[in-house]
N, C-alpha and C positions, 0 to 999 in steps of 0.2 A: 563467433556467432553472427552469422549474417543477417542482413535490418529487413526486413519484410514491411509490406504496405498492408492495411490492416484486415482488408480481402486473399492475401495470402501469407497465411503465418507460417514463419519457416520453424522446422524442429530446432529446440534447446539444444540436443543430442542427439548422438547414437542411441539414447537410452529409450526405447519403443514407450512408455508407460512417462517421461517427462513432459511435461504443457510446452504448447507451442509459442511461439514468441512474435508479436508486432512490434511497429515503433510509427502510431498512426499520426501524423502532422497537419494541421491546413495554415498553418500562418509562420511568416519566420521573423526573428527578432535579433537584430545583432551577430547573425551568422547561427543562428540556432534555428533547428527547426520546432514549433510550437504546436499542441494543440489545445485546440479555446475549449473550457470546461464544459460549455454544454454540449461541442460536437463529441468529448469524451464520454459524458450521460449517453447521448445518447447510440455510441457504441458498444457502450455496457449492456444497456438495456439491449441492443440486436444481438449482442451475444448471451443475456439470459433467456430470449427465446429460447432460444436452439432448443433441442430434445438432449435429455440427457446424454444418450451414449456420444455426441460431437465432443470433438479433443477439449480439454483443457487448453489457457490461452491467458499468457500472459500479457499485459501491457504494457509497453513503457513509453513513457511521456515525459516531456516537462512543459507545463502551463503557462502562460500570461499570468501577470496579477489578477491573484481572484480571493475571495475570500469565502470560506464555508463554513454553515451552520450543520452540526449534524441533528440525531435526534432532541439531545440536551438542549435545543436552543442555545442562546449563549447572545445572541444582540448586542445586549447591555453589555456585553465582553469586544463589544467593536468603537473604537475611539475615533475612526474616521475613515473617511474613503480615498484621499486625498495623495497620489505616490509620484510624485517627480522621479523623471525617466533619467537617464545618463545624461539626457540632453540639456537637463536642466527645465523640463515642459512639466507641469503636473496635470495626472490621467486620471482619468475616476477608475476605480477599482471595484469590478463586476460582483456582487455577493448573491451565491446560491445556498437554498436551502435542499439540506441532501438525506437520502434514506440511509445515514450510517449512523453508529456508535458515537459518543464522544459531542464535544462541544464546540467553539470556534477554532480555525482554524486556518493557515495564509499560505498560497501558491506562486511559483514565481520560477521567472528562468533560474536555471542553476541549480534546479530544485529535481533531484531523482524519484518520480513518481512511478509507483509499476501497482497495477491493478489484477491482480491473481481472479482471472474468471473461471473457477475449478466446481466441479461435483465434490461434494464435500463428501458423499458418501462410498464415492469409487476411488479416495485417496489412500494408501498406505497409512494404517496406523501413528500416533492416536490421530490422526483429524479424522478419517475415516471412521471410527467406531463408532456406534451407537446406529438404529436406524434413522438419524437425519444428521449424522455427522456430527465433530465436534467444534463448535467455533470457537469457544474458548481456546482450543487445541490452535486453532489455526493462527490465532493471534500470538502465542507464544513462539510458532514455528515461526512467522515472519521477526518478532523480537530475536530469535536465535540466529536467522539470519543476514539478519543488518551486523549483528554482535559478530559473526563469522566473518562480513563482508572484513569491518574494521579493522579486526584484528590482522586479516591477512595483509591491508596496506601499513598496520604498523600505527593505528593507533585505538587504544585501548578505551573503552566503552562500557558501560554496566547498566542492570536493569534498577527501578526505582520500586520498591515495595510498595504498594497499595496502587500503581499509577500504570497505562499501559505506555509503550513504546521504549526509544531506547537513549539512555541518558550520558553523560559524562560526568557529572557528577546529581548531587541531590537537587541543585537549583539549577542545574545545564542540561536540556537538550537537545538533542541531537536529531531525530528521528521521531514521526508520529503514525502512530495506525488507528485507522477505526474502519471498521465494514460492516457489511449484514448481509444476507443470505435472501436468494428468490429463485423462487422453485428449485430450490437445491442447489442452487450457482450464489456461490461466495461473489460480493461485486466490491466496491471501493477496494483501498488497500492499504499501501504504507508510501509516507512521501520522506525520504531522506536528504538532509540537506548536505551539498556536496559544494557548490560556492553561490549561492543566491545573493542577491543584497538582501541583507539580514535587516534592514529598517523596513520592508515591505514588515514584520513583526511588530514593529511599534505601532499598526495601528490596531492593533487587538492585544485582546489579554491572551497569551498562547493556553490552549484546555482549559480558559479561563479560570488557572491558575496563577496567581497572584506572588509573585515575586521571582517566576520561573521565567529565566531567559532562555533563547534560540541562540545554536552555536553552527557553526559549520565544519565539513572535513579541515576546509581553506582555513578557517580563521584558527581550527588547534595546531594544525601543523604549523602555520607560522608562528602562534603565538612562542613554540618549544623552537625556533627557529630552522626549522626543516619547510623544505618546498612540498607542495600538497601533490599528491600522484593526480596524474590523466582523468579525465573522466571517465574515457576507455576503461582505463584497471580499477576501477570506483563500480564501474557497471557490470564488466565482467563480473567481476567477484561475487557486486550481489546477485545476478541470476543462476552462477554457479550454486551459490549456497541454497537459493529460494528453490531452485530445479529438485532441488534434494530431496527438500522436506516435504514438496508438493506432485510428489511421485503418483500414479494411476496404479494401482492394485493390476494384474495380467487379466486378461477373458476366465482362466484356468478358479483364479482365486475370488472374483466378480459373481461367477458362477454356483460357487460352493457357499453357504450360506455360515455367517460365524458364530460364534458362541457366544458374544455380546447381543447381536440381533435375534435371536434364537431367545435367549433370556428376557428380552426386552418385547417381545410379542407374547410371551407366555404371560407372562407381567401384565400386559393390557396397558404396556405405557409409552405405545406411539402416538406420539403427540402431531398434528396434523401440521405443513410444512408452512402456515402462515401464523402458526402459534408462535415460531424461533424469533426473539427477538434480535435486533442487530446489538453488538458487544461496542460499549462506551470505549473510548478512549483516543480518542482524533485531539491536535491539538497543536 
C-alpha cells in the first residue's frame, strides 16, 4: 500500500468501490512521523465538508500524547497531565474535548490510529442500510476488524459483552473505538495499541472503567515469549481487513433504491441527519 500525503490519497486497492488511504504527518518524534490532534480535527472536519459522492478516506496516524474526552465527558477520569518522555523530561499532555462516542481516552506514539472518513449510506451492507446508515453496524465492522488484523499476526483477541472495542481478556484491552457521524461522514475511529508506552494510560482511568487495564501487540507477544511482528504487517493487515468491510456499493447499486430505504420512507421514519447521535465507546 503506498503512503499518500493527505491531499493525495492513494487507492487501498484494485478494488474501485474501497476508501482511499492517507498517512497525514506535521511533527516527528523518535524516527516516527506524528500528527498533533488538532491538526487531525481539523482534517476530519475538511474532509466532512466534501459533498457526498467524494471517495471514502481513510486515515492513518499516530499522535503525540494527548488525552480525549468524548461525548460522556469523563474529566474526573483523568489523574494528571504529567508524561516524562524517553528523555527522562516531563511534558504536559494536550487534552481535547471531541464530538465522538464514549468517555476518556489516551494517544501516543506507537499507537495505530486510523480514522474511517466513509458515507455511511453509499457503504455495502449492513453499515449502509437504513436511509442514514448504520453506525452501530460500523462499530461492530471496525471490532471485527482489529479481531481479523490479530488473528492473522497470531494473536488471539475477543470482544467484551456490554462494552465497545476489542479486548484480550475481561479486564485487558487492546483496542478502543468511538465515533459519530456529520452530514453523513462517519469521523473519529479506532486507535489500536500496537507498542505505545503503555503508562501514557496511567494517567486516566481508560472508558473510565475502573479496574480495566491497557495492553499492547508488543507487551502479549512477549509476555508468551514470542517477538512482536513489524508495524508494517500490524498495519497491513488492519487496512486489509478495514478495506473490506468499508467497501462503496457500485454507481449500478447507489442508483437503484433498496428495500430497507423504500420501507423506511413509507414508514415516515427518516429521521433528519443531525438527530444520529455519535455511538459511546472510546476509551
Amino acid at each position: 500500500m503506498a503512503r499518500a500525503e493527505a491531499d493525495e490519497p492513494a487507492p487501498a486497492t484494485a478494488w474501485p468501490g474501497d476508501p482511499l488511504l492517507c498517512w497525514p504527518s506535521d511533527e516527528a518524534h523518535y524516527g516516527r512521523r506524528l500528527l498533533s490532534y488538532a491538526a487531525g480535527l481539523r482534517l476530519m472536519q475538511r474532509l466532512c465538508d466534501r459533498p457526498p459522492s467524494a471517495p471514502d478516506v481513510l486515515m492513518v496516524v499516530e499522535h503525540p500524547p494527548t488525552i480525549t474526552l468524548g461525548r460522556r465527558g469523563g474529566a474526573a477520569n483523568i489523574h494528571g497531565r504529567l508524561l516524562h518522555g524517553a528523555d527522562g523530561e516531563a511534558r504536559q499532555v494536550a487534552v481535547h474535548e471531541v464530538a465522538r462516542g464514549g468517555d476518556v481516552t489516551w494517544h501516543g506514539p506507537g499507537q495505530l490510529v486510523v480514522y474511517p472518513i466513509v458515507q455511511l449510506t453509499r457503504l455495502q451492507g449492513p453499515i449502509g442500510r437504513g436511509p442514514l446508515g448504520d453506525l452501530p453496524a460500523l462499530v461492530r465492522g471496525l471490532e471485527e476488524a482489529i479481531i481479523e488484523a490479530c488473528t492473522m499476526i497470531g494473536l488471539v483477541t475477543c470482544l467484551r459483552a456490554g462494552f465497545s472495542g476489542v479486548w484480550i481478556d475481561e479486564r485487558t484491552k487492546l483496542a478502543s473505538i468511538g465515533v459519530g457521524v456529520q452530514r453523513g461522514w462517519s469521523l473519529h475511529g479506532l486507535a489500536l495499541n500496537v507498542e505505545p508506552r503503555l503508562e501514557g494510560f496511567d494517567l486516566i482511568t481508560p472508558c473510565g472503567l475502573q479496574g480495566v487495564q491497557m495492553s499492547s501487540i508488543r507487551r502479549e507477544f512477549e509476555r508468551t515469549g514470542r517477538g512482536p511482528p513489524p508495524w508494517s504487517v500490524v498495519e497491513s493487515a488492519l487496512l486489509t481487513a478495514l478495506c473490506r468491510r468499508l467497501r462503496r456499493r457500485s454507481a449500478e447499486e447507489l442508483a437503484a433504491p433498496r428495500e430497507d430505504e423504500t420501507t423506511a420512507e413509507m414508514a415516515g421514519e427518516v429521521a433528519l441527519p443531525d438527530q444520529v447521535a455519535p455511538v459511546s465507546g472510546a476509551g
